[in-house]
C-alpha positions in Angstrom: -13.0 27.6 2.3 -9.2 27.0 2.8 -7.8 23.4 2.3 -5.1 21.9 2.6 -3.8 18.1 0.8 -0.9 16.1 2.4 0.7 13.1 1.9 1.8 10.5 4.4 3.8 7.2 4.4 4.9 5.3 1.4 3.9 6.7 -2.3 1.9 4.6 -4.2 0.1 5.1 -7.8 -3.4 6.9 -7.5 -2.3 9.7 -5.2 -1.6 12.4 -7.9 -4.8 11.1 -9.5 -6.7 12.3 -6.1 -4.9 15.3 -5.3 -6.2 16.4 -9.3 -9.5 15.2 -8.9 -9.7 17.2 -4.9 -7.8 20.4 -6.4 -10.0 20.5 -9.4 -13.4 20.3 -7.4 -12.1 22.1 -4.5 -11.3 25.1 -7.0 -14.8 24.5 -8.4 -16.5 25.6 -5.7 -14.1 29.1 -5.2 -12.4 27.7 -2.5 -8.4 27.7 -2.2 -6.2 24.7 -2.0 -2.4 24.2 -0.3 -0.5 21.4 -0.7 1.8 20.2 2.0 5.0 19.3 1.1 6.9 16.6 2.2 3.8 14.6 5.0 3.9 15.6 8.6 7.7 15.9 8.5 7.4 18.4 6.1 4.7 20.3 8.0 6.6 20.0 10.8 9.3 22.1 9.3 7.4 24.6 8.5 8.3 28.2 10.3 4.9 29.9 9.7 6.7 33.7 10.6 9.5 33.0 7.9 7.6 33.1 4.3 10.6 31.6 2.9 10.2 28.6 5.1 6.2 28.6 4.2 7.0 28.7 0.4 9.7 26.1 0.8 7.4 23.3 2.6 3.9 24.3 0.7 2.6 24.6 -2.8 0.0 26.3 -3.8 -2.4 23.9 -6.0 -3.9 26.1 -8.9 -4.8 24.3 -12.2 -2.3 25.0 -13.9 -0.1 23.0 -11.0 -2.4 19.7 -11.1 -2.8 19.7 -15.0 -1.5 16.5 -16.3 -0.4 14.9 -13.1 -3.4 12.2 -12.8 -1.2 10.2 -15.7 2.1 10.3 -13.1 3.0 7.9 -10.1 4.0 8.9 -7.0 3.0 12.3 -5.4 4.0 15.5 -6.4 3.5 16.6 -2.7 6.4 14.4 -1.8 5.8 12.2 1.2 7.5 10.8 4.7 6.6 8.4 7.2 6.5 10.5 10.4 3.8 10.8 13.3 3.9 13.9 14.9 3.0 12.2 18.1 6.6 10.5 18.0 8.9 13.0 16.4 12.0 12.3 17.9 10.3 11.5 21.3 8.4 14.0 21.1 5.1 14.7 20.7 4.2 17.8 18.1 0.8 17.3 17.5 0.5 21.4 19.0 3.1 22.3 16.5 0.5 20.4 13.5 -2.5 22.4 15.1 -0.5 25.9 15.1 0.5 25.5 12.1 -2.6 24.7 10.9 -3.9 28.1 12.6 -1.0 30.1 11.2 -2.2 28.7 7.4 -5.5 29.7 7.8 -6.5 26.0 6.8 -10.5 25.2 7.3 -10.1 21.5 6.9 -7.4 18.7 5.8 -7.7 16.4 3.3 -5.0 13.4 4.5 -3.7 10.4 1.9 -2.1 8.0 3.6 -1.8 4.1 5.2 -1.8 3.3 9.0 0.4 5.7 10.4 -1.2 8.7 8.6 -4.6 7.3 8.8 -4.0 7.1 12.8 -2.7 10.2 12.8 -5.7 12.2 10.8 -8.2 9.9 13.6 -6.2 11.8 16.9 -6.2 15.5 15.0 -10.3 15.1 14.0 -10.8 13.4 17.8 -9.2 17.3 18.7 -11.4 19.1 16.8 -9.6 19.3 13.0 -11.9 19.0 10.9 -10.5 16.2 8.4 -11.3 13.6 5.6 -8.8 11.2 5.4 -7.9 8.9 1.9 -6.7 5.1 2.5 -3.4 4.0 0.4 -1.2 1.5 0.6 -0.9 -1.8 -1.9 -0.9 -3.9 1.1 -5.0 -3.2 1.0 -4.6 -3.9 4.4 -6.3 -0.7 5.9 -9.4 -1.9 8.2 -12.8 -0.1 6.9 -12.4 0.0 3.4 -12.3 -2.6 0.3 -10.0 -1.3 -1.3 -6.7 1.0 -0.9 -5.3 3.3 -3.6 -2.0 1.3 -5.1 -3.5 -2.2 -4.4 -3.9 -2.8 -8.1 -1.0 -1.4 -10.1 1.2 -3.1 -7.7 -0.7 -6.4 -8.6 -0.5 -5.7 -12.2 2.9 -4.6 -11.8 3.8 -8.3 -10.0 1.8 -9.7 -12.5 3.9 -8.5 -15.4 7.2 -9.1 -13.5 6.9 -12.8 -12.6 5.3 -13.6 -15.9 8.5 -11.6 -17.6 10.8 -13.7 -15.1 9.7 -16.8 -16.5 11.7 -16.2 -19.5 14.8 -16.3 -17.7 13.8 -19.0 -15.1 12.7 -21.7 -17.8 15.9 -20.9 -19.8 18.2 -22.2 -16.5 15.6 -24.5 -15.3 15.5 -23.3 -11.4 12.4 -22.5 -9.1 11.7 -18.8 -9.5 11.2 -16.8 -6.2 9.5 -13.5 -6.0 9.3 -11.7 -3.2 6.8 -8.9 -2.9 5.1 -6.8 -0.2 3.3 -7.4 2.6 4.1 -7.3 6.3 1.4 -8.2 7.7 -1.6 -9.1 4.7 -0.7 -11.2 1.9 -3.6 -10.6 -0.5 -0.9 -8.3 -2.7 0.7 -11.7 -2.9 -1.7 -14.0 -2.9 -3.6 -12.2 -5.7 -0.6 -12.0 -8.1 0.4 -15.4 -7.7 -3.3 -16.6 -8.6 -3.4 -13.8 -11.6 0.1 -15.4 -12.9 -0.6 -19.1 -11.8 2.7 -19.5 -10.0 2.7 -23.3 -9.0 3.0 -22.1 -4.9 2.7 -18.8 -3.1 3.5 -18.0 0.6 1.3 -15.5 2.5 1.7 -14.1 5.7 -1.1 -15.5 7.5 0.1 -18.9 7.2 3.1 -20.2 8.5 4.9 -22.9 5.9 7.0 -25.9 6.6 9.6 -25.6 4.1 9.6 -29.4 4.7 6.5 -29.5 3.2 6.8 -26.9 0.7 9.9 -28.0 -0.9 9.0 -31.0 -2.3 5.7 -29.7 -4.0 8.0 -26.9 -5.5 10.6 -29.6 -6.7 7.2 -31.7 -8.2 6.2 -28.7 -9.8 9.4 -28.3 -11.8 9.7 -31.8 -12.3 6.2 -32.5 -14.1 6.6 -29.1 -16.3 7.9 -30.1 -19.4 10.5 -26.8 -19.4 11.6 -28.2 -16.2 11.3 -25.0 -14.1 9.0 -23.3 -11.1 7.6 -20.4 -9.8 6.8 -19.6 -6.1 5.4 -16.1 -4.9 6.3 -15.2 -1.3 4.8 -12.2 0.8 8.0 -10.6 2.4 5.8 -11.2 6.1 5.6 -15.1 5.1 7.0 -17.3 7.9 8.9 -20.6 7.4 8.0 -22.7 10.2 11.5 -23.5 12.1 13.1 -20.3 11.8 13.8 -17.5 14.6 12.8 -14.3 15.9 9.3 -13.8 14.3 9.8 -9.8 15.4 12.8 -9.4 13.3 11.4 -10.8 10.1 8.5 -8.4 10.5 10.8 -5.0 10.3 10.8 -3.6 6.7 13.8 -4.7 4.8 15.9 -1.6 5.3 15.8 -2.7 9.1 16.2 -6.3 9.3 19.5 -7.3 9.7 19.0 -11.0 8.0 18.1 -11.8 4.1 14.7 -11.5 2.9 11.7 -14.3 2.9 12.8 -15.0 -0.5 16.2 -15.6 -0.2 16.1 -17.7 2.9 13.3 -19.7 1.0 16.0 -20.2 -2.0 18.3 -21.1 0.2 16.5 -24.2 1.6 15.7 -24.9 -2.1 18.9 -25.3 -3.1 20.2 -27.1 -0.2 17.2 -29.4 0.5 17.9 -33.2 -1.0 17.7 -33.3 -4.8 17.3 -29.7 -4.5 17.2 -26.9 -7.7 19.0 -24.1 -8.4 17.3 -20.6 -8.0 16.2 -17.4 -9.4 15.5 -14.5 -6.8 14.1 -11.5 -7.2 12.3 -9.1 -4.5 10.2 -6.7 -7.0 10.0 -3.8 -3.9 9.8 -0.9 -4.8 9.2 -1.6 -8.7 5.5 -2.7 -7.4 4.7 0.9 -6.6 7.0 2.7 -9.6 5.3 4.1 -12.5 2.1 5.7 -13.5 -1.3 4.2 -12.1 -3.8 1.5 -13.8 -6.9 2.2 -15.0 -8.5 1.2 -11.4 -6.3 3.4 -9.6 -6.7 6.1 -11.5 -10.2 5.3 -11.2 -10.2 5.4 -7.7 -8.0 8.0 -7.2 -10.5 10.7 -8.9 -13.7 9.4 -7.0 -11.6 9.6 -3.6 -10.9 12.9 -4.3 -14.0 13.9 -5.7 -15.7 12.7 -2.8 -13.8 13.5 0.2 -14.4 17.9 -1.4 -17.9 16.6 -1.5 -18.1 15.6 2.3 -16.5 19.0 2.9 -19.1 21.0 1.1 -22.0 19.6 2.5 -20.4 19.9 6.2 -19.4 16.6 7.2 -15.9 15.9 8.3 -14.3 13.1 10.2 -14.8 10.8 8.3 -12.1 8.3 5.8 -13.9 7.8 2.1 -13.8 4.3 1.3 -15.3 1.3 -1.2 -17.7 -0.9 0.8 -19.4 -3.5 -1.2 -18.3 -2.5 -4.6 -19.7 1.2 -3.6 -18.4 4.5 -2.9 -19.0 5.4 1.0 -17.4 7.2 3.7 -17.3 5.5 7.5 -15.5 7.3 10.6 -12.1 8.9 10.4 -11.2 6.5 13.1 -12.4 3.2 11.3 -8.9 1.6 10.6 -7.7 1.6 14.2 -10.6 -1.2 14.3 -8.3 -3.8 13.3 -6.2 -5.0 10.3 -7.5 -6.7 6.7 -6.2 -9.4 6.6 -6.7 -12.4 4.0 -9.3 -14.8 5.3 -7.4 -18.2 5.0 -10.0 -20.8 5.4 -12.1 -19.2 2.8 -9.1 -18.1 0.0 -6.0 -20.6 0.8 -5.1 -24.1 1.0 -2.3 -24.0 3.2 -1.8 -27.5 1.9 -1.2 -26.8 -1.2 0.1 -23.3 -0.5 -2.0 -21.4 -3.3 -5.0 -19.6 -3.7 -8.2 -21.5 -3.2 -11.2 -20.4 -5.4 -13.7 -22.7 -4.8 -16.8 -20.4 -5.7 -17.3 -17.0 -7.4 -21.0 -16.1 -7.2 -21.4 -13.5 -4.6 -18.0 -12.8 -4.1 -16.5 -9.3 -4.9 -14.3 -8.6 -7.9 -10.7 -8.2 -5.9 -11.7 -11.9 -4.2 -11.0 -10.4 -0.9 
C-alpha cells in the first residue's frame, strides 16, 4: 500500500509526533509513505508530468526522514489553509483526485482543523479512501474530545500569564491576555482556571464591560500587590460594541484592535480606572515542541489511523471519546461545533470558571 500524509490549516504541536508514529507503522507493514508538502495548496501545485515539480512539493517519508521529529513543533510537511473547493473561485477538487491518481496513492491520511477536516469528508464522500486526524488548540472540532495542540497551548498560556504577573504586580495594572479562540473558549477558559486569573472572558458569553470592570478594579483593590489578571478569548464580545462579524475575522483581517486591547481600553478609561498590561500570546500558544499529552496523542493518532487502513476501513476521523481511543465517520465534525457548555462550566456573573463538581467529569473538564 501507497500513502500519502498532509497537513492542513494552522500548525500546532503533535503533528510531527503523528506523522512519526504513521510513517513508522506504515513502514512496518512494507508499505510506502509520501508526504505532501505544503497542505492542499501545495498539492495543488503539484505538476505530476514534471518530476521536478513532484520532488519540489512531496517528500518521501523513510526513517531516516521521521527520526527525531516527534520532539519538534510544527510540521515538517509544512502546511496552508486552502480548500480546493474554493481555490481562487475555483473549484479543484479533480485536480486533488488526479493528482492523487498520478501518485499512485491508495489512501490519505489528513491532519488538520475544520477546513481540512471538511475537505477530507467531500474527497471520502467521492470515493478517496481517507482517515482523517483532528488538530487545532481551539478543541473545537465536533466528534472528538480532544484535538492535537489543545494542551501545549494551555500549558503554554499557563506559563505566560503566570510569567506576566511579574511584570504586572511590579506596575500595579490589570493584566490582559488575550489568547485563541474564535468561536470556543475552553483554550481560555481552561488557562485562566489552571492560572487562577481573578476574571476570564469566553466567547460564548457576551460581557458587559459595565459589569466586568468593577469586579476587575475589586480584584486589584483587595490583592495586597495591588494588581489583576483577566484572560480574554480573542472571540469574547463586550456587550455595547459593533459589528459582531468583524470581531470574528482572525486578527490579520480585522481592521480594529484585538478583544484585549479594547477591553484595556475601557479599563483604563472607566471611573477610578487602572492602568494596563496587554499582551495577545498568538502564535507563542502554538510555538515550540509538544507536551507530554500531545505527544501522547499524536503517536496513538497516528498509530491508529495506519491501523484502520490495514484492516480495511477508511472514512473514518480517529478521535478520544470518553477518555478512549475510537474512530467515528470522516464526516463527524460538519455535525456541529464544540463549544463550552456555559451553564454547566461558567458563571457569567462572575466571569470565571465554575467547578462545582468533579466526580464523573472527564480530565480536560470539557
Amino acid at each position: 500500500m501507497h500513502i500519502g500524509i498532509l497537513t492542513g490549516g494552522g500548525d500546532v504541536p503533535g503533528l510531527n509526533p503523528c506523522i512519526r508514529a504513521a510513517t513508522e507503522a506504515a513502514l512496518d507493514r512494507g508499505w510506502r509513505v509520501t508526504g505532501l508538502r505544503g497542505g492542499w495548496a501545495g498539492a495543488l501545485a503539484v505538476d505530476s508530468a514534471d518530476p521536478a515539480s513532484v520532488a519540489r512539493h512531496t517528500v518521501v517519508l523513510d526513517r531516516d526522514r521521521v527520526r527525531g521529529i516527534d520532539r519538534l513543533g510544527g510540521t515538517i510537511l509544512h502546511t496552508s489553509r486552502l480548500d480546493p473547493r474554493d481555490a481562487d473561485g475555483t473549484d479543484r477538487t479533480g485536480d486533488v483526485l488526479r493528482l492523487i491518481e498520478a501518485l499512485g496513492l491508495d489512501a490519505l491520511l489528513t491532519l488538520g482543523g475544520d477546513g481540512t477536516l471538511r475537505f477530507s469528508a467531500h474527497l471520502s464522500a467521492l470515493g478517496v479512501p481517507v482517515i482523517s486526524v483532528p488538530k487545532t488548540m481551539d478543541n473545537d472540532v465536533w466528534g472528538t474530545d480532544y484535538c492535537l495542540g489543545f494542551a501545549t497551548a494551555v500549558s503554554r498560556s499557563v506559563e505566560a500569564i503566570n510569567a506576566l504577573r511579574t511584570t504586572v504586580e511590579s506596575h500595579e495594572r490589570v493584566g490582559v491576555v488575550e489568547l485563541f479562540g474564535r468561536r470556543s473558549g475552553e483554550t481560555a477558559l481552561l488557562a485562566g482556571f489552571l492560572a487562577q486569573v481573578d476574571r476570564t472572558l469566553i466567547a460564548e458569553a457576551p460581557v458587559d464591560p459595565a459589569r466586568l470592570i468593577p469586579l476587575l478594579l475589586a480584584d486589584k483593590a483587595a490583592n495586597p500587590a495591588n494588581y489583576a489578571m483577566c484572560v480574554v478569548s480573542e472571540g469574547a464580545r463586550l456587550i455595547g460594541e459593533g459589528d459582531d462579524a468583524e470581531r470574528s475575522k482572525p486578527a490579520t483581517q480585522r481592521s480594529d484592535a484585538g478583544v484585549g486591547q479594547r477591553l484595556a481600553r475601557a479599563i483604563e478609561g472607566a471611573p477610578g480606572g487602572s492602568g494596563t498590561v496587554v499582551q495577545e500570546l498568538a502564535y507563542l500558544m502554538r510555538a515550540g515542541e509538544p507536551d507530554a499529552l500531545d505527544r501522547m496523542a499524536g503517536m496513538a493518532f497516528g498509530l491508529l489511523a495506519v491501523q484502520l487502513l490495514a484492516e480495511g476501513i477508511d472514512g473514518r476521523m480517529v478521535a478520544l471519546v470518553d477518555g478512549n481511543y475510537e474512530h467515528v465517520t470522516v464526516d463527524a465534525p460538519l455535525g456541529g461545533v464544540k463549544r463550552v457548555d456555559v451553564a454547566r462550566l461558567y458563571d457569567e456573573g462572575a466571569c470565571r470558571a465554575r467547578l462545582g463538581r468533579v466526580l464523573g467529569m472527564p480530565m480536560l473538564l470539557h
